[in-house]
NUMI-302843 format. One record per atom (N, C-alpha, C, CB): x, y, z; chain; atom name; residue in three letters. Coordinates in nm, 4 decimals. Glycine has a CB too. Example, Ala and Ser with C-alpha at 12.3 -4.5 7.8 and 13.67 -1.06 7.14 Angstrom:
+----------+----------+----------+--------+-------+--------+
:        u :        v :        w : chaine : atome : residu :
+----------+----------+----------+--------+-------+--------+
:   1.3190 :  -0.5690 :   0.7800 :      A :     N :    ALA :
:   1.2300 :  -0.4500 :   0.7800 :      A :    CA :    ALA :
:   1.3200 :  -0.3300 :   0.7800 :      A :     C :    ALA :
:   1.1308 :  -0.4473 :   0.9046 :      A :    CB :    ALA :
:   1.2850 :  -0.2250 :   0.7080 :      A :     N :    SER :
:   1.3670 :  -0.1060 :   0.7140 :      A :    CA :    SER :
:   1.2900 :   0.0030 :   0.7870 :      A :     C :    SER :
:   1.4084 :  -0.0598 :   0.5725 :      A :    CB :    SER :
+----------+----------+----------+--------+-------+--------+
END
This chain:
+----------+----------+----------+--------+-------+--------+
:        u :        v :        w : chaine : atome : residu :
+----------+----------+----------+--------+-------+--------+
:   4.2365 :   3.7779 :  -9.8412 :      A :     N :    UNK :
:   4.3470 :   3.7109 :  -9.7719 :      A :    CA :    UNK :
:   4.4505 :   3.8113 :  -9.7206 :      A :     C :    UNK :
:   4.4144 :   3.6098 :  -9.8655 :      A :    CB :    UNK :
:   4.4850 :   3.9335 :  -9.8006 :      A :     N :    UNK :
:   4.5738 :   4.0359 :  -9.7459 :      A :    CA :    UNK :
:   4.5201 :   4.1070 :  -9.5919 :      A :     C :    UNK :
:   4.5840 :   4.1524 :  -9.8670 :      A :    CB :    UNK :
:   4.3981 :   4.1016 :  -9.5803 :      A :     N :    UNK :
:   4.3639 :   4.1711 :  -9.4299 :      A :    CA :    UNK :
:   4.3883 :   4.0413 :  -9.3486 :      A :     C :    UNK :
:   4.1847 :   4.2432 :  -9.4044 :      A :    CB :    UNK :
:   4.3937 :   3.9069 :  -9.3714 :      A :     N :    UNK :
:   4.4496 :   3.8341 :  -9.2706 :      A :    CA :    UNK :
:   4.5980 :   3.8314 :  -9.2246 :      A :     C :    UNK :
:   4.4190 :   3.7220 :  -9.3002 :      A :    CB :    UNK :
:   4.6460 :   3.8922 :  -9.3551 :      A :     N :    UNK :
:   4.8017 :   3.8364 :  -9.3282 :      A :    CA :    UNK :
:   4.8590 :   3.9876 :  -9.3356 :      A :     C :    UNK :
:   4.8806 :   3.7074 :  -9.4648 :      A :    CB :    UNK :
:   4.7889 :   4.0768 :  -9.3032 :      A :     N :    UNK :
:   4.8447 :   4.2204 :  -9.3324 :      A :    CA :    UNK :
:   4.9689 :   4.2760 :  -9.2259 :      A :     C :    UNK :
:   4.7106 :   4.3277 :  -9.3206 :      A :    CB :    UNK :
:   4.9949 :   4.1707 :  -9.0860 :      A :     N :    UNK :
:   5.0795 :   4.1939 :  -9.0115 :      A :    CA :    UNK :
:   5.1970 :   4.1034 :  -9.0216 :      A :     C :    UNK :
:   5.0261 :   4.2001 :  -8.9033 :      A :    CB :    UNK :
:   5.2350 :   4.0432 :  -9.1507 :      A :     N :    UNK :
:   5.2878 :   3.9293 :  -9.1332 :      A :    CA :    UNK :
:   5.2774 :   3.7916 :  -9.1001 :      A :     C :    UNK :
:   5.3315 :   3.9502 :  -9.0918 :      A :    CB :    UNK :
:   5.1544 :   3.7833 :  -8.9943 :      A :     N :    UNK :
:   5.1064 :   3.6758 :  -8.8753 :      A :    CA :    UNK :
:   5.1416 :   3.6901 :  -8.8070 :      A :     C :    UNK :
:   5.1128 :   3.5636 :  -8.8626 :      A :    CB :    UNK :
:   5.2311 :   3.8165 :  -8.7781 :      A :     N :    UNK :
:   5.3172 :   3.8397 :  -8.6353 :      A :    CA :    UNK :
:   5.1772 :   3.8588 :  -8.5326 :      A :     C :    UNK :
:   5.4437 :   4.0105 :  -8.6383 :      A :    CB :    UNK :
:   5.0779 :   3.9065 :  -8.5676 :      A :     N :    UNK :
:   4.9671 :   3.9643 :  -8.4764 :      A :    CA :    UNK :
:   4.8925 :   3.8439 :  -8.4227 :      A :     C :    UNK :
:   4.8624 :   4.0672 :  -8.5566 :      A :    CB :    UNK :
:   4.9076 :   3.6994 :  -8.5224 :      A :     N :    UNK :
:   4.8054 :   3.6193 :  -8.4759 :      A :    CA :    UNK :
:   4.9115 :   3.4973 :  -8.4293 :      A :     C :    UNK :
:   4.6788 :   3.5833 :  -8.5969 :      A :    CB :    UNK :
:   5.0495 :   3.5424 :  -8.4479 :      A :     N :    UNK :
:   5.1458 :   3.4574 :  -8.3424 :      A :    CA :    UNK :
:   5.1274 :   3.5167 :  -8.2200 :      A :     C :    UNK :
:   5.3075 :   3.4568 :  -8.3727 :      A :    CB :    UNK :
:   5.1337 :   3.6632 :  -8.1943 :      A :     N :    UNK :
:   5.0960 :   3.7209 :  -8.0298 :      A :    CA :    UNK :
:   4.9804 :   3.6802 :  -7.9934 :      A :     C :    UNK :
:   5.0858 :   3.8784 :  -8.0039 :      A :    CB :    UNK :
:   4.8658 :   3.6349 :  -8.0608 :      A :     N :    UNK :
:   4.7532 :   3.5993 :  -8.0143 :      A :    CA :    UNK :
:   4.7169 :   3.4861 :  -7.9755 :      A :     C :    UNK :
:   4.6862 :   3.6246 :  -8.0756 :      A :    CB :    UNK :
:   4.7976 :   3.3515 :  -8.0440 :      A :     N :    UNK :
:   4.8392 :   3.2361 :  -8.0445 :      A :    CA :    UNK :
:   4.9303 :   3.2536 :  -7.9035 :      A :     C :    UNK :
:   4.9084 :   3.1956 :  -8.1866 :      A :    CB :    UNK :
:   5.0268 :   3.3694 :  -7.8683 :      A :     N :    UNK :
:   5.1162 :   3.2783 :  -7.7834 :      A :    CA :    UNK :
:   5.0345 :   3.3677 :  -7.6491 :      A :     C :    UNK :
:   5.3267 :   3.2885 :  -7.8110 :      A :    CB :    UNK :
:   5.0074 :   3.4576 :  -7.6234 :      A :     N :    UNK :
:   4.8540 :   3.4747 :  -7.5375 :      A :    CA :    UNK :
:   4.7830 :   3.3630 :  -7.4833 :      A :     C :    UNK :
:   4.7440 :   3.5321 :  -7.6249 :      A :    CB :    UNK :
:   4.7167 :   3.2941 :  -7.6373 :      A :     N :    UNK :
:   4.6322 :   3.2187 :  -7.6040 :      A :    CA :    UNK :
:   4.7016 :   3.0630 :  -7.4806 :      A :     C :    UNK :
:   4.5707 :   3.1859 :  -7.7589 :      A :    CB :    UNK :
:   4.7935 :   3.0683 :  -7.5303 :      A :     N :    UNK :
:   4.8869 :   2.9308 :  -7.5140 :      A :    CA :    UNK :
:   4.9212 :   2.9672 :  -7.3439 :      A :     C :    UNK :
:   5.0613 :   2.9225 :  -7.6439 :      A :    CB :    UNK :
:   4.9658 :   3.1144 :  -7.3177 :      A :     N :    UNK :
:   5.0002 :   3.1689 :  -7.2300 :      A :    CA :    UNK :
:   4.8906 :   3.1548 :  -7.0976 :      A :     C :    UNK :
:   5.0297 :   3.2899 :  -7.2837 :      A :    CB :    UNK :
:   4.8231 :   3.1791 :  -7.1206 :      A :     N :    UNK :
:   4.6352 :   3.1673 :  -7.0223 :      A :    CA :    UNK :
:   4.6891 :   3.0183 :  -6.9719 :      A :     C :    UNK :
:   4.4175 :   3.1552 :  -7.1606 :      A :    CB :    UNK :
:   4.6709 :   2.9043 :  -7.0831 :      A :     N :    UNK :
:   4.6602 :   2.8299 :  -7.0979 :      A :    CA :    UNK :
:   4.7470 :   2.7182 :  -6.9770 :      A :     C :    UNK :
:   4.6693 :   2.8480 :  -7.2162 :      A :    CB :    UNK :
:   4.8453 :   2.7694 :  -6.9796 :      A :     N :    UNK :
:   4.9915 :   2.6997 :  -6.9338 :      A :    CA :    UNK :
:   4.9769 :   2.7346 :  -6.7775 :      A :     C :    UNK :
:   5.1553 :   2.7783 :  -7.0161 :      A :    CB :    UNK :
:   4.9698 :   2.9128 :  -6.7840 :      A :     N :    UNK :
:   4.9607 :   2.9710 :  -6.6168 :      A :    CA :    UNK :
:   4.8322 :   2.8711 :  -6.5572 :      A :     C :    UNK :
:   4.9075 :   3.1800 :  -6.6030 :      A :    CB :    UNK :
:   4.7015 :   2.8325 :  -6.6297 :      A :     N :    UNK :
:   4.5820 :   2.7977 :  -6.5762 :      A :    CA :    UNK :
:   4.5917 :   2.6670 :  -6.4843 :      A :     C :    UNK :
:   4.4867 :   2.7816 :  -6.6885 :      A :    CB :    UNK :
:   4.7233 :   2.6310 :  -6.6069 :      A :     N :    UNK :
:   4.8023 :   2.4470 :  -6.5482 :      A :    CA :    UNK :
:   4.8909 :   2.4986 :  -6.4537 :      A :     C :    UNK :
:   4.9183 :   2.3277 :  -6.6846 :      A :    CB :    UNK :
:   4.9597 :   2.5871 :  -6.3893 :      A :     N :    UNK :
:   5.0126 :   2.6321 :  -6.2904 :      A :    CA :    UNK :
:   5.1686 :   2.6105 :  -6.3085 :      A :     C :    UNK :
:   4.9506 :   2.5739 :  -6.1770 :      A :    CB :    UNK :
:   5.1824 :   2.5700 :  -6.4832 :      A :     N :    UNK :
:   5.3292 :   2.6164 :  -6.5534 :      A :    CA :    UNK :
:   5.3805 :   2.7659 :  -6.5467 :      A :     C :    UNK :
:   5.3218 :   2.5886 :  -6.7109 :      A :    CB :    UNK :
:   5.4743 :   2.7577 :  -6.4912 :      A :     N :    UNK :
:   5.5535 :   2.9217 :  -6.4952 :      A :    CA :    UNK :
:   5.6235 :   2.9973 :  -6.6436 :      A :     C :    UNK :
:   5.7006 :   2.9070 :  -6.3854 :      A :    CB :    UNK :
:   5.5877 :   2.8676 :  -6.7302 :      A :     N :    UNK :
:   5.6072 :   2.9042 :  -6.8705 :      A :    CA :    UNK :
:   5.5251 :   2.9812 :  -6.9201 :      A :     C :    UNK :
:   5.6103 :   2.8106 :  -6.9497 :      A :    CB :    UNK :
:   5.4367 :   2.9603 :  -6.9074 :      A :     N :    UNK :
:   5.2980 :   3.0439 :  -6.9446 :      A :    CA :    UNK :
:   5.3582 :   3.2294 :  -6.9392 :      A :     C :    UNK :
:   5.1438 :   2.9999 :  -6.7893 :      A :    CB :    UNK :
:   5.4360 :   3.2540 :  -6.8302 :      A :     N :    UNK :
:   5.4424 :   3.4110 :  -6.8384 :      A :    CA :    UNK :
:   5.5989 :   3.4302 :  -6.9214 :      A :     C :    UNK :
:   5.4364 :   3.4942 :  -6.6559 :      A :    CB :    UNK :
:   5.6287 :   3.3052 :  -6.9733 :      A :     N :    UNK :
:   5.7494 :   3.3302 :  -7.1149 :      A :    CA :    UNK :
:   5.6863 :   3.3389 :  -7.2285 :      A :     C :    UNK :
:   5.8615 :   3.2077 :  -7.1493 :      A :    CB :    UNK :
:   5.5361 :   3.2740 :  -7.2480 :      A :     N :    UNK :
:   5.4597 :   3.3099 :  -7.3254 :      A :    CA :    UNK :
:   5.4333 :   3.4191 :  -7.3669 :      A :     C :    UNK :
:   5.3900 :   3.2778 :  -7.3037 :      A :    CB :    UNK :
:   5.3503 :   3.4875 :  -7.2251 :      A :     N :    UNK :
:   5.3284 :   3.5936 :  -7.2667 :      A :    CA :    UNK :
:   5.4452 :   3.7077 :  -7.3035 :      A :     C :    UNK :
:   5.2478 :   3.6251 :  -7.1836 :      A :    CB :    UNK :
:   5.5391 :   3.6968 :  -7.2392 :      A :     N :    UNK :
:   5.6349 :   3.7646 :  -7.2314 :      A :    CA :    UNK :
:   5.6388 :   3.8032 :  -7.4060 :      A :     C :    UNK :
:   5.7579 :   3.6846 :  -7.1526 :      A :    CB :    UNK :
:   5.6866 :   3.6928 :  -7.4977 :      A :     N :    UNK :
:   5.6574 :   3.6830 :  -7.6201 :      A :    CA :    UNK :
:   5.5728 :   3.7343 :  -7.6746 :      A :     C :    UNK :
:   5.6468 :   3.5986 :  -7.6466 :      A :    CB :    UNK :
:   5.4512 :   3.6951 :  -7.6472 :      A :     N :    UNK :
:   5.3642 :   3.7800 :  -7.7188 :      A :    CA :    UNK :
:   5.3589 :   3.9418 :  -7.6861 :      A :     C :    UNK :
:   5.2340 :   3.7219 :  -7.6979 :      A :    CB :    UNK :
:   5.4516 :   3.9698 :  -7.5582 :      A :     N :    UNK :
:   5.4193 :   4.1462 :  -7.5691 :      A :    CA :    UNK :
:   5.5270 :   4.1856 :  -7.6114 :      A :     C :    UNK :
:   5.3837 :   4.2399 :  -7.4344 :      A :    CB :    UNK :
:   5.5722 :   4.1047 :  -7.6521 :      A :     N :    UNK :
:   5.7336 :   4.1801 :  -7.7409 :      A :    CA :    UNK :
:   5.6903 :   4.1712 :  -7.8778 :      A :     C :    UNK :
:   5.9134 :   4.0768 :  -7.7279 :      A :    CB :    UNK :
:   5.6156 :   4.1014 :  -7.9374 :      A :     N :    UNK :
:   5.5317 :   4.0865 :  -8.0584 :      A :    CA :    UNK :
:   5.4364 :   4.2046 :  -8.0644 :      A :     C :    UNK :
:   5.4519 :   3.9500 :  -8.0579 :      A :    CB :    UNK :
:   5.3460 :   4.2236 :  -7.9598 :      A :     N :    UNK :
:   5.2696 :   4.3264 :  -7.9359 :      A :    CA :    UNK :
:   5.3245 :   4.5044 :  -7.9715 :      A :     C :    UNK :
:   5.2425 :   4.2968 :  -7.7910 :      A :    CB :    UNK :
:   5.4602 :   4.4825 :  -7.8407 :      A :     N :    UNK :
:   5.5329 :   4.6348 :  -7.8542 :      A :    CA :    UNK :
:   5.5924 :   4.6515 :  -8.0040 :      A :     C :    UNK :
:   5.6736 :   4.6535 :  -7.7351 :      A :    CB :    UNK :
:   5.6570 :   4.5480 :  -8.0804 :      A :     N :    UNK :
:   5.7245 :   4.5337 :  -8.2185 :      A :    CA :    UNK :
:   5.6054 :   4.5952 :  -8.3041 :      A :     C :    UNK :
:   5.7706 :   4.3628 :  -8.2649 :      A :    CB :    UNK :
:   5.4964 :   4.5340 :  -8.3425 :      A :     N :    UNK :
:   5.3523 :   4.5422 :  -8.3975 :      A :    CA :    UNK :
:   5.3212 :   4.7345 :  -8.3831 :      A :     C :    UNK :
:   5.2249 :   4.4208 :  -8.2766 :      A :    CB :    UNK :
:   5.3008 :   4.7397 :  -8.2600 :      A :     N :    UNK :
:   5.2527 :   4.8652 :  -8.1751 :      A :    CA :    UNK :
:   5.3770 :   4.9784 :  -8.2480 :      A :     C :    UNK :
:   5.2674 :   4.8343 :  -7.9648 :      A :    CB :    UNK :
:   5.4640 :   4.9587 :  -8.2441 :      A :     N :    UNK :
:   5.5353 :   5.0666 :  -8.3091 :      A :    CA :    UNK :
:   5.6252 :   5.0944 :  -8.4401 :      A :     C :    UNK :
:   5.5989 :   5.0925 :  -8.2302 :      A :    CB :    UNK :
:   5.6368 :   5.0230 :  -8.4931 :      A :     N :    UNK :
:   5.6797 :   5.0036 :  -8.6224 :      A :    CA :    UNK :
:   5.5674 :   4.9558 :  -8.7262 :      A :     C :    UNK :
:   5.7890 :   4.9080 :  -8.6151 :      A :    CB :    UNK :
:   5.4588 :   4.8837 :  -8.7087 :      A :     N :    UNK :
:   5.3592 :   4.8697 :  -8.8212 :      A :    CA :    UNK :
:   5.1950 :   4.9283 :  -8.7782 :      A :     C :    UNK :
:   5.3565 :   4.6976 :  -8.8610 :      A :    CB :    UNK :
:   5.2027 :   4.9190 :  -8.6667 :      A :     N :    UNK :
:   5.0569 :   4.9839 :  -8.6578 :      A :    CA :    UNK :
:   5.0712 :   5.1304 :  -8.6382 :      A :     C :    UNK :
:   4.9664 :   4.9242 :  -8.5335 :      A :    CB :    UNK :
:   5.1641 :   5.1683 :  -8.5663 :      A :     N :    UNK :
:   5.2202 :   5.3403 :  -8.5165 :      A :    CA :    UNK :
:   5.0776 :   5.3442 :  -8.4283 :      A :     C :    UNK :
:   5.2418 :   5.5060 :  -8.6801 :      A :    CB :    UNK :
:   5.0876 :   5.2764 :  -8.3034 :      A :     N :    UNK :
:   5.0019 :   5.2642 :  -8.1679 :      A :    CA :    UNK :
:   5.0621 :   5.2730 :  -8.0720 :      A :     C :    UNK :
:   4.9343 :   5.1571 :  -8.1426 :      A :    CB :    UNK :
:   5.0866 :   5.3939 :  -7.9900 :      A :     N :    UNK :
:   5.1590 :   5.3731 :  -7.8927 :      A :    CA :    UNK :
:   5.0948 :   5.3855 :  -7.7659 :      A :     C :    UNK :
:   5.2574 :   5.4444 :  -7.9034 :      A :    CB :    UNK :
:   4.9618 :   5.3186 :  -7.7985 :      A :     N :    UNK :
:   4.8930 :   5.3182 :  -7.6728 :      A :    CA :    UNK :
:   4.9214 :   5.1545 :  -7.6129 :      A :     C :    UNK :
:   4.7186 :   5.3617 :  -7.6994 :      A :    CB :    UNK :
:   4.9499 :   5.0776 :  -7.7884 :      A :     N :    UNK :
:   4.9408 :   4.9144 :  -7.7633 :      A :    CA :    UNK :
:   5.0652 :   4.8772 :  -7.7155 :      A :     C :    UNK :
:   4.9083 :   4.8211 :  -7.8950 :      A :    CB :    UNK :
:   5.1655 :   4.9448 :  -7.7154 :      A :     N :    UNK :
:   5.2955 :   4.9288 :  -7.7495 :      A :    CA :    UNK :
:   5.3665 :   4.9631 :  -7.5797 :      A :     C :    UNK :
:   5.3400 :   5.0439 :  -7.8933 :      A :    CB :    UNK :
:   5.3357 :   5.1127 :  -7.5054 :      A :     N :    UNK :
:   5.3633 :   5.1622 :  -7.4079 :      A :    CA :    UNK :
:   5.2314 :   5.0234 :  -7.2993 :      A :     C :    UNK :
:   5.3400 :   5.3579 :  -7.4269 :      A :    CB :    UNK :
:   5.1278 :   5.0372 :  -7.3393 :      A :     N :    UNK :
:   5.0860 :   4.9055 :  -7.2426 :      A :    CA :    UNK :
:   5.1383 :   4.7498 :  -7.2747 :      A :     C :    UNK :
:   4.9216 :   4.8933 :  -7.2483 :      A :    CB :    UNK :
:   5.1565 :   4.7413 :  -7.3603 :      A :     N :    UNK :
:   5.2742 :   4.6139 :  -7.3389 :      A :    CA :    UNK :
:   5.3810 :   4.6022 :  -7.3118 :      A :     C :    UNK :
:   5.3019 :   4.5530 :  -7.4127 :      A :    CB :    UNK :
:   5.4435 :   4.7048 :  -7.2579 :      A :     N :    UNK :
:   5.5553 :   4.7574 :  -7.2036 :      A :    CA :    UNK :
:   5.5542 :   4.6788 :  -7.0757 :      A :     C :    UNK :
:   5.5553 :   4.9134 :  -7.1909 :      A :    CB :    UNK :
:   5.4616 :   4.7582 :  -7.0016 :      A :     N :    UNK :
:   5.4063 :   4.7937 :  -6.8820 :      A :    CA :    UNK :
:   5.3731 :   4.5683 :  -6.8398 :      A :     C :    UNK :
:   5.2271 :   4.9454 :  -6.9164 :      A :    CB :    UNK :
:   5.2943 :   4.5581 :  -6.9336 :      A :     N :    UNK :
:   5.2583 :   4.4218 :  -6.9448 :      A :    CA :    UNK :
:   5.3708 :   4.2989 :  -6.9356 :      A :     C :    UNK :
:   5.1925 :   4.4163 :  -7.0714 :      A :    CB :    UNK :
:   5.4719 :   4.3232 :  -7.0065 :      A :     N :    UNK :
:   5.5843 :   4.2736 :  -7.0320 :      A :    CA :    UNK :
:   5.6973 :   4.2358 :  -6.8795 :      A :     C :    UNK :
:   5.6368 :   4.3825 :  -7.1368 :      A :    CB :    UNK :
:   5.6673 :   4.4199 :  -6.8371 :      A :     N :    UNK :
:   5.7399 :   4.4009 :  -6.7071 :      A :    CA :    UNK :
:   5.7085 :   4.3002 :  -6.6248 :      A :     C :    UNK :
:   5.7308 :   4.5033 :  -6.6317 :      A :    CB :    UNK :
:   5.5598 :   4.3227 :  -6.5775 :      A :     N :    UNK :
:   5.4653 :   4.2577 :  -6.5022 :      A :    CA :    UNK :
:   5.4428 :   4.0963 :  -6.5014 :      A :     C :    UNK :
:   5.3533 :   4.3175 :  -6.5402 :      A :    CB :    UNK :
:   5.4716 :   4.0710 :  -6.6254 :      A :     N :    UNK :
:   5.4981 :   3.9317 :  -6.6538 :      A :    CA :    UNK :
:   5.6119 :   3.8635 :  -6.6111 :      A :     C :    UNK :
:   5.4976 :   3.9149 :  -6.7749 :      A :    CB :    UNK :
:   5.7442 :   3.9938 :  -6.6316 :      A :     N :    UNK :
:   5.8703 :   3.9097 :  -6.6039 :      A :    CA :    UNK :
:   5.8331 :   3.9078 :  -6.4249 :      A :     C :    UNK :
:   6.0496 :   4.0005 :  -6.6653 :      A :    CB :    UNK :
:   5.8017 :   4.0080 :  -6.3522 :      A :     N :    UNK :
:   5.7970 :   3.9868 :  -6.2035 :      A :    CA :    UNK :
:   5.7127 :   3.8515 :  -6.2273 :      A :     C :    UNK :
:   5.7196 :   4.1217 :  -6.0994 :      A :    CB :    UNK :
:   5.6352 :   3.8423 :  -6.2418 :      A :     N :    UNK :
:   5.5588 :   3.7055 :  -6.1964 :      A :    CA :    UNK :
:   5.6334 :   3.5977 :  -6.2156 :      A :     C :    UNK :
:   5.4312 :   3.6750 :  -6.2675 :      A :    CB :    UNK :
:   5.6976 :   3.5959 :  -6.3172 :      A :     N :    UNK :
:   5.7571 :   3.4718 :  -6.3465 :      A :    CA :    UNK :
:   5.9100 :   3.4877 :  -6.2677 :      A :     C :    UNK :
:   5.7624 :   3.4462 :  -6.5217 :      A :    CB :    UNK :
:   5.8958 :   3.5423 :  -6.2083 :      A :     N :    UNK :
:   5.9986 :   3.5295 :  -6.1191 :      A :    CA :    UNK :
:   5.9738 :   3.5314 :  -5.9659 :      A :     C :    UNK :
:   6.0828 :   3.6259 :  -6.1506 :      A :    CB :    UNK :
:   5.8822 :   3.5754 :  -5.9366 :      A :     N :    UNK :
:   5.8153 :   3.5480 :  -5.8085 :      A :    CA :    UNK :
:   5.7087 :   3.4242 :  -5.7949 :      A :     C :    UNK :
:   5.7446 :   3.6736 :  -5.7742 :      A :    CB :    UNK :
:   5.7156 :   3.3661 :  -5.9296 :      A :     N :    UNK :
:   5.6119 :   3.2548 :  -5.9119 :      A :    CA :    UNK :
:   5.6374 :   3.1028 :  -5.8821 :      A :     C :    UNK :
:   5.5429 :   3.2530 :  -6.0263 :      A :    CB :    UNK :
:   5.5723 :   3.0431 :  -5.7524 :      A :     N :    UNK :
:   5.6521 :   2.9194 :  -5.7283 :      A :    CA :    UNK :
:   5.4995 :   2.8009 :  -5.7358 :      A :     C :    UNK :
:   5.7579 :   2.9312 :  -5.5454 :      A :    CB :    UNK :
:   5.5135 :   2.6602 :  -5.7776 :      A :     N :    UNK :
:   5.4680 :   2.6264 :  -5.7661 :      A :    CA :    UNK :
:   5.3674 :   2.6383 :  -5.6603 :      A :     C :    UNK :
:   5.5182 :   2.5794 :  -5.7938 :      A :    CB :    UNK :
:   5.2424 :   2.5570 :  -5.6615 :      A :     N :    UNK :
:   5.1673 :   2.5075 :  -5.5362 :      A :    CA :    UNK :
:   5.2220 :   2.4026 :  -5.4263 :      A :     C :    UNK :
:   5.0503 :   2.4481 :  -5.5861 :      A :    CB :    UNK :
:   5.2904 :   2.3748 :  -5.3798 :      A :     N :    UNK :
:   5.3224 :   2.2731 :  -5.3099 :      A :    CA :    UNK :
:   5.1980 :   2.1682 :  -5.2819 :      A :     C :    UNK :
:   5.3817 :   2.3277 :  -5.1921 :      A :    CB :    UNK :
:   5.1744 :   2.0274 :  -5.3452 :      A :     N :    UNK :
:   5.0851 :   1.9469 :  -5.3218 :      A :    CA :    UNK :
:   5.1091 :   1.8550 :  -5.2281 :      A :     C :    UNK :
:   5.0528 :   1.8989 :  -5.4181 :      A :    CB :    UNK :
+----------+----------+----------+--------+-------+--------+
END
């Protein structure tokens, strides 16, 4: 049970809000990239203070940004 919970659950809340994240953008909710947004702040937190990864951490950086542009350049479909 300790290798499941060895990150807190912080790792399988970023994976959870990922998952949720796909999920929402797929429905063409602009929430979806507050999702993710979350989960790469979970990711960069994870990435440098408990895993000491700064490969996971500097690409969720990068990820993070990329998310906030979208969700700010992102407008519905007009139906």
């Amino acid at each position: 049970m300790d290798i499941l919970l060895k990150y807190y659950g912080l790792d399988w809340l970023a994976m959870a809000s990922s998952l949720l994240a796909v999920y929402l953008i797929g429905n063409k909710n602009r929430i979806g990239f507050a999702s993710f947004m979350l989960a790469n702040a979970l990711w960069i937190y994870l990435g440098i203070f408990r895993m000491q990864s700064f490969g996971i951490s500097i690409g969720n950086v990068f990820f993070l940004i990329m998310n906030f542009r979208a969700y700010l350049k992102w407008k519905k479909v007009q139906e």
